[in-house]
Each structure stands twice: as structure tokens, then as C-alpha cells.
N, C-alpha and C positions, 0 to 999 in steps of 0.2 A: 359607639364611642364610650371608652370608660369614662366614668364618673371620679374615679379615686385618685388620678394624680392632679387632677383641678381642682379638685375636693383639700386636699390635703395639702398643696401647697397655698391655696387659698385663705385656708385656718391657721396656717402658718404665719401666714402673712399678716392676716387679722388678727391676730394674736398678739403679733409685736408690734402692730398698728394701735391697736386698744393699749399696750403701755407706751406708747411714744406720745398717743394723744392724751391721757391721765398726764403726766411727766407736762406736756405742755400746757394743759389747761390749768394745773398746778403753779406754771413759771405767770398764766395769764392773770391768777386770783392774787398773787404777791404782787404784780402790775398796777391792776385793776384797784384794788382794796387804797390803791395811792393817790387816785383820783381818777375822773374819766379823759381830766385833759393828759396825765404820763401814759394812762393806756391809749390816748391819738398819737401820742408822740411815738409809743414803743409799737404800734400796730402799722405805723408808715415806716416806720427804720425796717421793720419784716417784708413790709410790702415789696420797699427799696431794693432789698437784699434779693427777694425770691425774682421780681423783675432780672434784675442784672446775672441773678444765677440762670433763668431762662435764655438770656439772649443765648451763652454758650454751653445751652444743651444735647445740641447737636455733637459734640465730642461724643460724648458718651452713647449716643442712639446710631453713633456710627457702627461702634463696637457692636454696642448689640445686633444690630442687623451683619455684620460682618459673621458675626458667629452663630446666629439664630438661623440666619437664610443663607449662609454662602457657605458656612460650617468651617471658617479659617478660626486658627491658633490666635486667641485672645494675646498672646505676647507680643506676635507683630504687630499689631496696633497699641497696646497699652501706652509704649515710651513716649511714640508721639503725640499720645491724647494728653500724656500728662505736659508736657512741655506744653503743648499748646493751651493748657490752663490755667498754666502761671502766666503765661503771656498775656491769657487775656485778664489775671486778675491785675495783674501789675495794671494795664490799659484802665480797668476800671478803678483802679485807686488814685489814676491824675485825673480821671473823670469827675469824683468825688470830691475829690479835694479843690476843684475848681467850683465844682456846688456849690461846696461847704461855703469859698470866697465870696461868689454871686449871690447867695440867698444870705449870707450876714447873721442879723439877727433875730432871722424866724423861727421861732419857738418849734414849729412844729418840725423843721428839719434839724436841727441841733446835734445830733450825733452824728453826722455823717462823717464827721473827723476820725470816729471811733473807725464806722465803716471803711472808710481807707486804709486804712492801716491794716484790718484785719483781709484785706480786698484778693492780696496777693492769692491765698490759700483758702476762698473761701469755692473755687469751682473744682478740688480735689472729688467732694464728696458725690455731687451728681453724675462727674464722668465715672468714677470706680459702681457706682448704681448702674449707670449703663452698662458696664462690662457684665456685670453679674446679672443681669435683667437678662441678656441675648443668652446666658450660660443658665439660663432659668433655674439660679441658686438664692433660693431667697431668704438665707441663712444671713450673709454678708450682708443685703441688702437690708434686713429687721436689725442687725446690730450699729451698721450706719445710723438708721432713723433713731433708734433709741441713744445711742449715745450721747450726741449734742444736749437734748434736756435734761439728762441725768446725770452730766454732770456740769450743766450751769447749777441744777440744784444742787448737788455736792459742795459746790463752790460757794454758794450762797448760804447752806449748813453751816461750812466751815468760818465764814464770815461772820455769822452771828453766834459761833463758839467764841471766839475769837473779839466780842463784844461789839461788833460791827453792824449798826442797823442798815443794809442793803437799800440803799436807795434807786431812784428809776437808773443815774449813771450806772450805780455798780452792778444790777442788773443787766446791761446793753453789754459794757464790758469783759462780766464774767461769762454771757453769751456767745458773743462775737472769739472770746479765747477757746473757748467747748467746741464750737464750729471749725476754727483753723486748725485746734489741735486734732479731731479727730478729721479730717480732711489731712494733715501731714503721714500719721498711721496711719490708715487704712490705704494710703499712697507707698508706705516701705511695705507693708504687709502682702499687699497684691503685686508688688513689683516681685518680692521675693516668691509668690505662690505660681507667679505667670508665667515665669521665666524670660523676667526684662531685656527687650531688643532694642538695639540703634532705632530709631524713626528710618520709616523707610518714605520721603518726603514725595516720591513720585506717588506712590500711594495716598496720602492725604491727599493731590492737588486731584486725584483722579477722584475724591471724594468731596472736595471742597462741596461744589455746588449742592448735594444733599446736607450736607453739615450747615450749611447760613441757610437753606431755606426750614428746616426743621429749627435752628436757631430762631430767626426770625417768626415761625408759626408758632414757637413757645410762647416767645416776648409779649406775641399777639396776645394771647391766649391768658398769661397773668393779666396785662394790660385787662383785658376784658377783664379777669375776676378780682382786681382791684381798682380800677379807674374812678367807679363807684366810691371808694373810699376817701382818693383822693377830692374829687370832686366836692363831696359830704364837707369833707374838713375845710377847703377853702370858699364855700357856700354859707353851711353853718355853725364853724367852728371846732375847735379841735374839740372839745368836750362833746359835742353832737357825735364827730367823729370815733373819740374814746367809746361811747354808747352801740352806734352803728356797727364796729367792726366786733362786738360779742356777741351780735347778732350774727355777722356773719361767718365768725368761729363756729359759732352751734350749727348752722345751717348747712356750713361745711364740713362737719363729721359725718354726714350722710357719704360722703365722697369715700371715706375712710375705709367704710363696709363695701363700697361696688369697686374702690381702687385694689382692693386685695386681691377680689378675685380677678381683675382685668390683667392684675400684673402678673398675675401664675397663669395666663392664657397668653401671654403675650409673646414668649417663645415658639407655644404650636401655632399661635398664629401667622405665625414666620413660615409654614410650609409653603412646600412649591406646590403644592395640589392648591387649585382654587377652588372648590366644590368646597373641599375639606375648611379651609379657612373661612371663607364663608359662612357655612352652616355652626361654625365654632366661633364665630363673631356673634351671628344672633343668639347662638344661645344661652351666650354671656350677659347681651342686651337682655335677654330676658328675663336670664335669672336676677341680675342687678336691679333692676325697674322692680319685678316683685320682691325681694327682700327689704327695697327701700319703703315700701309700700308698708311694709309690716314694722319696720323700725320709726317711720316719723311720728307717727301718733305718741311713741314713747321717749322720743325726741324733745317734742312738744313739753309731756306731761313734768319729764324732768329738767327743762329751760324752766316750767310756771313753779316748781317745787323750789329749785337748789338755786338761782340765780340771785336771787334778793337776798337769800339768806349769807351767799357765799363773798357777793360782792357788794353789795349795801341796795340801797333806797335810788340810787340814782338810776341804777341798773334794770327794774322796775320797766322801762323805757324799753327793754329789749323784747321781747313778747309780742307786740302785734307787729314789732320789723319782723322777726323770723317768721309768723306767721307768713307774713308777704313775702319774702323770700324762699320759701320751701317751697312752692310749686314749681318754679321754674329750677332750685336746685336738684329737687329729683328726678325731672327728664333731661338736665345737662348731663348726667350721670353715666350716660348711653356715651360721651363724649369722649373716653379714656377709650375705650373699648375700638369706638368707629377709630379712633385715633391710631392704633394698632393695625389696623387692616392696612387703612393709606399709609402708614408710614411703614409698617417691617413687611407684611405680604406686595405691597402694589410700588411701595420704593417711593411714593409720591407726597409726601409731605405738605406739597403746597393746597392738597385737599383739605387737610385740617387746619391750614393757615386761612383757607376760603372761609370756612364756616365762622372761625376764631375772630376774624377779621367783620361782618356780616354780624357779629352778639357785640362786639367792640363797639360799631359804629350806633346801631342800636343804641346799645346802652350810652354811650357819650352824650349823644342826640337828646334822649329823651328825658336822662340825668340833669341837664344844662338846662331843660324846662321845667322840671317838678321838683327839683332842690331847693331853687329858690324861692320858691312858693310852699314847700311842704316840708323840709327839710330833707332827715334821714329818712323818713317813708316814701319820699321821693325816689329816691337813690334805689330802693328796695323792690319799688310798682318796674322800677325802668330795668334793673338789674334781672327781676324773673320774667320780662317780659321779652328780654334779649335772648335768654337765653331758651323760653322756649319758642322762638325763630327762629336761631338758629341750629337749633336740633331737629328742628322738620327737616329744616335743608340738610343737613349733616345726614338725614336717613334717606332724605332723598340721591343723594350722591351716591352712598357707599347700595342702595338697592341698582343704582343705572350701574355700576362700574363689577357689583356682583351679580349681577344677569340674573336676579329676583323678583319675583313677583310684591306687589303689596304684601298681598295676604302670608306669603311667606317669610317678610320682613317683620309685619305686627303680628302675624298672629301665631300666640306662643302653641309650643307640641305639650300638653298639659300631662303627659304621664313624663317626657324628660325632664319639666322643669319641676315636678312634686318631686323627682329623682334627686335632681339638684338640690331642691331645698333642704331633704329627708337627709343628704348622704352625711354633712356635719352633725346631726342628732344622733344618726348609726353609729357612728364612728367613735362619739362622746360616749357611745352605751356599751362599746369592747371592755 
């Protein structure tokens, strides 16, 4: 199997992944520099956001498996994914706004007002991801990701030309308008490149069921990789919480480097040959595991370097959390990947809602014990401890259901994965 088109849309992919997360840890130091309790407040408004974007992710992973594994015309399905997203943002903006009423005057939810508003147009951006994911074009998909932070920061430029000191509201708001706006474009852009059709409604219903249970194993799946956050914050405090979650931005750029290549495999992993998808799942697992391997040490050294300096003294704090959280975020890492196989090759979604569901309960459990005694290192011990249990299991499933051995699960082919590593160094060297 060649090396070069994995290669190459993976560096692609990495590429506009390294400026989207530059562009957002940018928007997190303007946050951050305002206190640790505006970066709890702005790091649950994201939480919020990315939860609710999960529930109705399954639109757009319809698409792609319609066009990855079935190989239908991406226009018959566009119209009705898109209909069905305003539907559910609308859904989720009386949701919010009824938060907004029940929680009053709690500091740390305070924007959800904002979030309503922006609610209708905020699930454009993930379903058009999924169109372009099954059509393994990851051009569209790097210009989605980059857009939203680049131009909240425009916005926020322009505000301070403009003699306007950005405070944490104008920050949520000129965020939440970056979001809608590029979610309403990239909605006329791909209607016009798709060749936009009626909804054809027998078709969704004959999809529903994969669409809410992939829905549902997303929700799971943030749930797990923020529950932690929440928890933190009403244990010990949003300021505890402001702290906690730049630990767990750093911890999660590990994801950044193994989600590139997972999402430029995640088209061939959609074949009908199961040998083939198979053996091109591990050896993704394995190329991911060892890059990350080589990235967290410099991970590490530039959190002890740039943290304190960029964001003050309080910040300081973050350091032996990431430490604790980096073991278990580099073998979740395998979890985009396994995620791929049960859901575009095997059709089966509620695989990775198993596992998701299983690091969830884990971590809630043992969060609700060690928070209140230990704080944010609590949340951190419980957080990588769920998650690597649930990635034994997660390997242990997708090895029963890909007719594998152990040994052909763990143990990597060491001239294709020196292949993998070498082939972005060759390629820099044309």
C-alpha cells in the first residue's frame, strides 16, 4: 500500500490543523491574560458549544459514509442535512435560553444568552466537515477549521483599532458571529459546488437510526473529554477550573497530530474489503502512537517554557496537571482511528459509543472522588485513567470484530511504520 496519498493529505491536514491551533491558543492567551476565573467561564461556553455540536454529528457522518462506502452523489443528501441543522440548532437555542433562565445568576454559565442566539447556525460547520470527510477533500475541511479563529481575531484587531479594549463578552460574541458566519458560507458555497437537491425524507428516515446513534456516541465521547472540566469547576471553582482547562488544551494538541492523519485515512477506511481496512486502521494506530511519542517530550518542554511567560504566574499551576494527563491522552489517541473502522467500514457506531460511554462513566466516578479532596489533579489522575480503560477495550473490540490476532493488533511492521514516519521528511526534502 502506498504511502503518498496518506502522507500527503495528512500534512495537509496538519498543516492547517497547526494554524487553526496557533489562531486558537492565540484567542486562549487574550482569554487567559484576563484572569483564570474568564478563561473557566470562556473554556465552559466552548465545552457547551462543542457538546451540543456533537449531539447532531451524525448529519454529517451520514454523508460521509453515503459517499466514502456507498459512493452516492454528495447532493442528494446535502439539502436535507442542511435543513435538519437548522432544525436542530433552532431546538437547541430554546434549550439554552431556558438554561440561561434556570441557572440565573451563575457566573460560570453567563453567556449562554450569547449561545442562543448564535445556536441556529452553529451545526452548518460540522455537517459540511462531514460531506467533505466521505469525499476525502481536506481542502474545505482545513479552510472550515481555520476560519472561525481567524476571524474572531480580525474582529478583535479591528475592535482595538477602533479603540475598543476586548473584553471576555466581546470576545464570546465576536466568536460565536466567526462561527455562524462561516457555517452560513460554507452552507451557500457547497450547496452551489454540490449541486443542491430537494431532501429526499425517505432516505433520512431510512438513516435515522445510524444518525442518533453516532449522534448520541459523539455527545458521549465530548461528555467524556469535558465532564472533567465541568466537574473541576463546581468542586473547586471556576479559577481552579480557568487553570485546569490549559492544561487540558496542551494535552490536547497531542490529538491535533494523530487527528490529521486519522481524518486523510478515514475515506480508505470506508472500503468494502475488510482485510484492507483492517490492516489500514492499525497502521494508523501505529503510526499515531509513535509520532505522539516523539511529540510529547516537546510538548512538555514548551508548556515548562512558554506558559508562565505567556499567561502569568497563576498559570504556573498547569504543569504537573498536564503532566497527569498526558499518559492517558496519548493512548486515547488510537480512538479517532478505532472510531473510523465502527463507524464508516462496519456501519456500527454504537461500538464507539461502548467504549466512549465505559471512559465517561470511569471518569465521572472517579472525578466525584478525587476533586474534592485534590482538586484539579483529581480531575486529571481520573481523566487519564479513564481513558486508558477505555482504550484497552476500544482495541479489544475492534481486534474481535477485525478477525486479529494480539500480536497483529500491537505489534507494529517496523520498516512500514519508519516508512510512515520518513515519508513527511522526503517529501519536505523535493
Amino acid at each position: 500500500m502506498s504511502t503518498s496519498p496518506l502522507s500527503r493529505g495528512a500534512l495537509a491536514h496538519f498543516a492547517a490543523k497547526l494554524v487553526s491551533v496557533a489562531l486558537g491558543l492565540a484567542i486562549v492567551v487574550v482569554v487567559a491574560r484576563q484572569g483564570p476565573e474568564q478563561q473557566g467561564q470562556f473554556s465552559l461556553l466552548i465545552a457547551t458549544e462543542a457538546v451540543f455540536a456533537a449531539l447532531f454529528s451524525g448529519l454529517g457522518l451520514v454523508i460521509a459514509r453515503q459517499v466514502s462506502h456507498h459512493r452516492q452523489a454528495a447532493g442528494a443528501w446535502l439539502g436535507g442535512a442542511l435543513v435538519l441543522a437548522l432544525a436542530g440548532g433552532l431546538a437547541g437555542a430554546a434549550v439554552f435560553t431556558l438554561a440561561a433562565q434556570a441557572l440565573g445568576g451563575d457566573p460560570a454559565y453567563r453567556f449562554l444568552p450569547l449561545l442562543a442566539v448564535a445556536a441556529p447556525l452553529l451545526l452548518f460547520t460540522p455537517t459540511l466537515s462531514g460531506l467533505y470527510l466521505g469525499e476525502g477533500r481536506m481542502g474545505p475541511i482545513n479552510a472550515l477549521s481555520i476560519a472561525p479563529p481567524l476571524l474572531t481575531l480580525l474582529g478583535l484587531a479591528a475592535l482595538w483599532l477602533g479603540g475598543v479594549q476586548a473584553g471576555l463578552m466581546q470576545v464570546v460574541a465576536v466568536w460565536l458571529a466567526a462561527r455562524a458566519g462561516v457555517g452560513v458560507a460554507g452552507a451557500l458555497l457547497a450547496a452551489r459546488g454540490a449541486g443542491l437537491q430537494a431532501p429526499v425524507w425517505s432516505a433520512w428516515r431510512a438513516q435515522a437510526h445510524f444518525c442518533t446513534v453516532v449522534g448520541l456516541t459523539n455527545l458521549v465521547s465530548w461528555l467524556n473529554y469535558r465532564v472533567d472540566l465541568f466537574i473541576v469547576e463546581r468542586y473547586a471553582g471556576l479559577g481552579a477550573a480557568g487553570v485546569y482547562s490549559v492544561a487540558v488544551t496542551a494535552a490536547e494538541l497531542l490529538w491535533f497530530v494523530s487527528s490529521s492523519v486519522s481524518a486523510a485515512a478515514y475515506a480508505r477506511i470506508g472500503v468494502p474489503d475488510a482485510r484492507q481496512a483492517a490492516a489500514l486502521t492499525v497502521r494508523v494506530v501505529h503510526l499515531n502512537l509513535a509520532m505522539l511519542l516523539l511529540v510529547t517530550p516537546l510538548l512538555l518542554l514548551a508548556a515548562w517554557w512558554l506558559l508562565p511567560r505567556l499567561l502569568g504566574a497563576p498559570y504556573t499551576a498547569v504543569l504537573p496537571l498536564l503532566a497527569l494527563l498526558l499518559p492517558g491522552v496519548w493512548a486515547y489517541a488510537s480512538a479517532s482511528t478505532l472510531s473510523a473502522f465502527y463507524t464508516n467500514f462496519l456501519g456500527r457506531p454504537q461500538l464507539s459509543a461502548a467504549v466512549a460511554t465505559v471512559s465517561l462513566a470511569v471518569n465521572v466516578g472517579v472525578c466525584s472522588l478525587l476533586v474534592p479532596h485534590l482538586g484539579a489533579a483529581g480531575g486529571a489522575l481520573a481523566t487519564s485513567a479513564s481513558y486508558l480503560l477505555a482504550i484497552a477495550w476500544g482495541l479489544a473490540l475492534f481486534r474481535r470484530h477485525a478477525g486479529l490476532s494480539w500480536g497483529e493488533v500491537l505489534r507494529p511492521q517496523g520498516r512500514q511504520l519508519l516508512d510512515d514516519l520518513r515519508a513527511p521528511l522526503r517529501r519536505a526534502g523535493r
